[in-house]
Every structure is written in structure tokens, then in C-alpha cells.
N, C-alpha and C positions, 0 to 999 in steps of 0.2 A: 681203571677201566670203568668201575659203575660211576667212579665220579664225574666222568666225561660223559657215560650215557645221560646220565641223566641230567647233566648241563643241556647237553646238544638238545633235547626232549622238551625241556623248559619254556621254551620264547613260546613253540606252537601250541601247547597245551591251553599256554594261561591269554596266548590271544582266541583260542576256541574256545575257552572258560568265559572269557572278558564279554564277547560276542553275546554267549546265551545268558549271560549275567544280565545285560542289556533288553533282551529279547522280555525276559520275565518281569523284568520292572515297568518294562513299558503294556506288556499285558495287565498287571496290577495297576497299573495307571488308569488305565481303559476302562477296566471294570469299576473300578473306585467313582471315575466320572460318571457311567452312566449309572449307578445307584444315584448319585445325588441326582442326574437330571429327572428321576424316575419318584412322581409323587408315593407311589405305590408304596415306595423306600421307604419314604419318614417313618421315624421307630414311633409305636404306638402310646408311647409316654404324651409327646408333642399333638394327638388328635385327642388324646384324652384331656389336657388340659385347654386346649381351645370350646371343647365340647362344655366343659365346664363354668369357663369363662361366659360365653355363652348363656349357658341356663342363669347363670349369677346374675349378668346383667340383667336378665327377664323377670326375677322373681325382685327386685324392689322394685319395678313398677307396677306388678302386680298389688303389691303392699301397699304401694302410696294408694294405688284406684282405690284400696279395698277401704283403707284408713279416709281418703276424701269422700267418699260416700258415707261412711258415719259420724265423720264432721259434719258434712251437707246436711243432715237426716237430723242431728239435733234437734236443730232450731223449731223445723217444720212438726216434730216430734210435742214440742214442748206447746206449742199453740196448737195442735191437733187435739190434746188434751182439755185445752180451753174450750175447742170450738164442741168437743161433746160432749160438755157439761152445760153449753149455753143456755139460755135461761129463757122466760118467754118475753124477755126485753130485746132481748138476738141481739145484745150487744157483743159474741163473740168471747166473753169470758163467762170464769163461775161463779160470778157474782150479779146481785139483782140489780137493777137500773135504780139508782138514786132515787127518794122520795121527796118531795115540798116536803110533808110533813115530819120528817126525818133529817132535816136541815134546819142551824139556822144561820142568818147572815150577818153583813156588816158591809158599808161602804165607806171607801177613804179619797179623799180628794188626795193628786196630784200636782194639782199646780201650785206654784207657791201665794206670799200674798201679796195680793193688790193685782196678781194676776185673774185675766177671767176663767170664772173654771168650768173647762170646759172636759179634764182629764178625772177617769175615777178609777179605783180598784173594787170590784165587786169580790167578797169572799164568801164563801159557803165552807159550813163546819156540819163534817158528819154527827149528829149527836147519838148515832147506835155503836155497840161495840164490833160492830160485823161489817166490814167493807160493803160498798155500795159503788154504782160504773155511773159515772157523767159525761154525756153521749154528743159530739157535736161542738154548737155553742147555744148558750142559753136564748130564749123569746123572748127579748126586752122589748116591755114597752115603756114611754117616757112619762106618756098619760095615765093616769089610772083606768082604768075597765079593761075588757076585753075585746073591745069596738075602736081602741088604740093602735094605730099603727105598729107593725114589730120591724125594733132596728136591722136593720140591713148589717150581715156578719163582713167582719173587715178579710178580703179573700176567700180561698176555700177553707172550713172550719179542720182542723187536725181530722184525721176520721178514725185514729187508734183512741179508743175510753180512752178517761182516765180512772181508776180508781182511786174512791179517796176510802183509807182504812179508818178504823172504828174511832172517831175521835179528831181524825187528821181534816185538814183544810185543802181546800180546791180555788184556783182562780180564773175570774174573765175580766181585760180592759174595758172600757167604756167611754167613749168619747160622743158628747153633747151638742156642740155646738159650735159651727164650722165659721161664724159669720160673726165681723163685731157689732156692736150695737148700732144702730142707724144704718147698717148695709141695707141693700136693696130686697135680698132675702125676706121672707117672711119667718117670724123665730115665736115660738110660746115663752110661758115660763111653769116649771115643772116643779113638784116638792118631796118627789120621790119618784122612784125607778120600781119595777115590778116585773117579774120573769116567770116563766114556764118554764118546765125542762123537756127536753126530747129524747123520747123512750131508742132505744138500740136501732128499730128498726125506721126511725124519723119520723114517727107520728109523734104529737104533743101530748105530753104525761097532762094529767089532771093535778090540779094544787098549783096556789099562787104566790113565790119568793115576793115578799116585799122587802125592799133594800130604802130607809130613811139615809136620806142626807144628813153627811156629820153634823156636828153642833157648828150652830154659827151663822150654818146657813138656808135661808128662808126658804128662797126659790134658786134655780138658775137656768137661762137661758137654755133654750135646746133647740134644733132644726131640723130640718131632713141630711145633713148632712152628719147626722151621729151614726155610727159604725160601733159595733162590737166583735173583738176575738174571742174565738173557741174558748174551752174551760182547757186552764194547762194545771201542774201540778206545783209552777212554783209563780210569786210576783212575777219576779223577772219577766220571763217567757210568758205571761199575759199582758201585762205592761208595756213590752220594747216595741213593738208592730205599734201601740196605740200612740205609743209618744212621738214618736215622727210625725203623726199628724197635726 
């Protein structure tokens, strides 16, 4: 007998079981969805690490700004130095504006021979042991006096000094004479070269560089078409501008 009752009992039981077994999975279901559709839901692990991410990306670019502005600040740093020590030559650094009497010189022809020479290297040698600023390019005249025409600088002259240190050399090209012999031009003849220098602020110092022509040669031709470069601190770069001419 019980084992019949509880046969007969079986089927409708376990389909009213089966029914709410149904009923519960599918409420779990339900609620499962609308958490996730619900931002509210997101576990706090997930805003925490976004929030972080976040600030992370923000603080190296704060770094780079901070670190580019004391790159930038350098430079200006290191010439700001310069400028408040300048001197009463205002040429911008902490050293005094070059003197004639504190130089001495030397000139070297360029061209080769049998060519006419018309190319020169002017050098100036600090003879103090203390740096000294050469401002510009130098007042050459071809003539002797002061009543001499002054060559016309080939382009704009560099406008950073140079300084030459206690003992070291300084250069400016020199080109003479644009025209060959019997051109139409009118041309002198010259036995030496003679220069001023220019004080920081482009007035003309006092004292007068005299530059002799190397051995060998007497005179040589010169015209209005002589041009000189700035004072640079190597051959080369006083030189290269004058040889193309």
C-alpha cells in the first residue's frame, strides 16, 4: 500500500516541483540582468581602478611640463648671467671689449701664385692672460689715416662677440680687389691694411690694428669693391663667405 501511494503521488509532485524550479531560475535570471544593466552595480574594485588610471595618465604630463620648462630655463639662465655682469663695452658677456693695444696681429694671403691677390686672412692674438670680447667686424681701412674710406662688412656682421681667451687668436676675411688690371674700374695700390675695433655697443674703440702685408709683397691692388667678414673664432668661418668672391 505505501508503495502505491507513493507511486500514484510521484508524477504530480515532481511536475509542481519542476514548475517552481522554473519559476526561481527564471527570477535569478531577471535579477542577475538587471544588475549588470545597472551602472550603479559595477563592484567598486572597477571605478577604483579607472579613477587611478586616470590620475596616472595626468601626472606625466605634468612631469614632462615641469621638466620642459627647466630645460627651456637653462639656456636663458646661463646668458642672463652673462648679461648682469656686462661690462661698460655692453657687449653682453663678462668680459671687457678687446683692446688695439692688447692685440697683436698678422696677415696671410690666400691666393695662390701668379694669382692676383686679392684674398687675406687678418689674425689677431690676445696678448693678455684674461679673455677679452671682439664685437661685430673690424673698421678696415686700405689707406692709411683715418680720412680712408672703411671697407664695407660682407653681409650682416655675426652679432654674438667672440671672445678670444688669454693668449688665443681671433679671425676676419678680407677681400681687396674686385676688378683685373685695366678694367674700367678705378683701383689704388695699397701697403698695408689698418683697423679699428667696435666697442659692444657699435661705437669705434680708440687704437689703431695695423696689419703689414706678408713678405714678398710691395703693394696690391684694391678698389671699392673690397668687403670684409665679422671676426669669427676659427679660419675657416672667416675665410669661406670671402672665397666665393
Amino acid at each position: 500500500m505505501n508503495t502505491k501511494r507513493i507511486r500514484g503521488g510521484s508524477p504530480r509532485r515532481g511536475l509542481r516541483g519542476a514548475v517552481l524550479g522554473a519559476a526561481v531560475a527564471a527570477a535569478l535570471l531577471t535579477t542577475t540582468a538587471c544588475q549588470g544593466d545597472d551602472p550603479a552595480a559595477a563592484p567598486s574594485g572597477s571605478a577604483s581602478a579607472s579613477a587611478s588610471a586616470s590620475g596616472g595618465g595626468g601626472k606625466p604630463g605634468a612631469t614632462a611640463s615641469t621638466g620642459d620648462s627647466g630645460t627651456g630655463s637653462a639656456g636663458p639662465t646661463a646668458t642672463g648671467a652673462g648679461d648682469s655682469g656686462e661690462t661698460g663695452g655692453g657687449n653682453g658677456t663678462e668680459h671687457p671689449d678687446c683692446e688695439a693695444a692688447g692685440l697683436t696681429t698678422a696677415v696671410e694671403l690666400q691666393d695662390g701664385s701668379g694669382e692676383t691677390p686679392r684674398h687675406f686672412l687678418l689674425t689677431v692674438t690676445n696678448a693678455a692672460k684674461t679673455p677679452c670680447v671682439l664685437n661685430d667686424a673690424p673698421q678696415v681701412r686700405l689707406k692709411a689715416g683715418n680720412d680712408a674710406p672703411i671697407v664695407r662688412p660682407l653681409g650682416e656682421p655675426d652679432s654674438e662677440p667672440v671672445v678670444v681667451e688669454g693668449g688665443g687668436k681671433a679671425y676676419a676675411g678680407l677681400y681687396v680687389f674686385g676688378n683685373d688690371e685695366g678694367g674700367e674700374a678705378e683701383y689704388d695700390q695699397s701697403d698695408r691694411f689698418t683697423a679699428t675695433l667696435v666697442a659692444g655697443e657699435g661705437t669705434e674703440l680708440s687704437g689703431t690694428l695695423v696689419f703689414d702685408l706678408p713678405d714678398g709683397l710691395g703693394t696690391v691692388s684694391v678698389d671699392d669693391a673690397a668687403r670684409v667678414n665679422g671676426w669669427a673664432g676659427t679660419e675657416g668661418l672667416a675665410m669661406r663667405p670671402i672665397n666665393r668672391l
